[in-house]
TIRODREN-243332 format. One record per residue (C-alpha): residue number from 0; y, z, x. Coordinates in steps of 0.2 Angstrom, whole numbers. Example, Ala and Ser with C-alpha at 12.3 -4.5 7.8 and 13.67 -1.06 7.14 Angstrom:
// residues 2
@pos 0; c2 -22; c3 39; c1 62 .
@pos 1; c2 -5; c3 36; c1 68 .
***
This chain:
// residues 41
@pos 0; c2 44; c3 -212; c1 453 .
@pos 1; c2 30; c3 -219; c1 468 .
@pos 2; c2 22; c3 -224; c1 451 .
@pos 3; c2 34; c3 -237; c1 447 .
@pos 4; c2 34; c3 -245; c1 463 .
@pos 5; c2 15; c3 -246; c1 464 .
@pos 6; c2 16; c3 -253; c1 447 .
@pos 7; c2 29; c3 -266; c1 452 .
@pos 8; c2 17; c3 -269; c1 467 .
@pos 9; c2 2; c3 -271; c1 459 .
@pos 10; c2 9; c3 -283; c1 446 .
@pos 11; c2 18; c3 -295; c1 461 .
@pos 12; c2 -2; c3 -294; c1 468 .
@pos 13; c2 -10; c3 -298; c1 452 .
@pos 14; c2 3; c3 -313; c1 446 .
@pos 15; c2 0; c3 -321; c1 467 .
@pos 16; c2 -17; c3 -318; c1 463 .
@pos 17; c2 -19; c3 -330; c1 449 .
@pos 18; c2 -8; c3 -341; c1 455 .
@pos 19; c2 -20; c3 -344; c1 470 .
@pos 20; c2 -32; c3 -343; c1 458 .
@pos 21; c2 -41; c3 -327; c1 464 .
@pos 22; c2 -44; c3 -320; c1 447 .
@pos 23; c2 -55; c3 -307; c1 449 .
@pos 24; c2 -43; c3 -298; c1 460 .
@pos 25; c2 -32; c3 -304; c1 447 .
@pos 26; c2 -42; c3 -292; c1 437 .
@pos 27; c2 -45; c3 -277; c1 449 .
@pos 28; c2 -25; c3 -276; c1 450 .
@pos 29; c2 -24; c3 -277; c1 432 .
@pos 30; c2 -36; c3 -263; c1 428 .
@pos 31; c2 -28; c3 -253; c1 444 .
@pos 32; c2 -11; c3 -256; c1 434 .
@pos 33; c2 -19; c3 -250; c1 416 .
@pos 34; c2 -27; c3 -236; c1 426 .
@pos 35; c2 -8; c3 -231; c1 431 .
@pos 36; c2 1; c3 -233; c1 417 .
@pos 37; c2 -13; c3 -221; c1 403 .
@pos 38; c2 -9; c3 -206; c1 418 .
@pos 39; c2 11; c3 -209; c1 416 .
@pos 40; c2 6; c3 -208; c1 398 .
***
């Protein structure tokens, strides 16, 4: 289950990260979270 944390993380990350207009860690965190998500496939 650490995935579902790190997912939850990662997405908290990305949505601040946009918010403060950092968008290409914005993207790096959403990559990170596709990554995640196609092994738990």
């Amino acid at each position: 289950m650490q995935w579902i944390f790190s997912v939850t993380k990662f997405s908290e990350e990305m949505l601040a990260a946009a918010k403060d207009l950092e968008f290409e860690r914005a993207a790096m965190l959403r990559d990170e979270i596709d990554k995640l998500k196609k092994m738990i496939k």
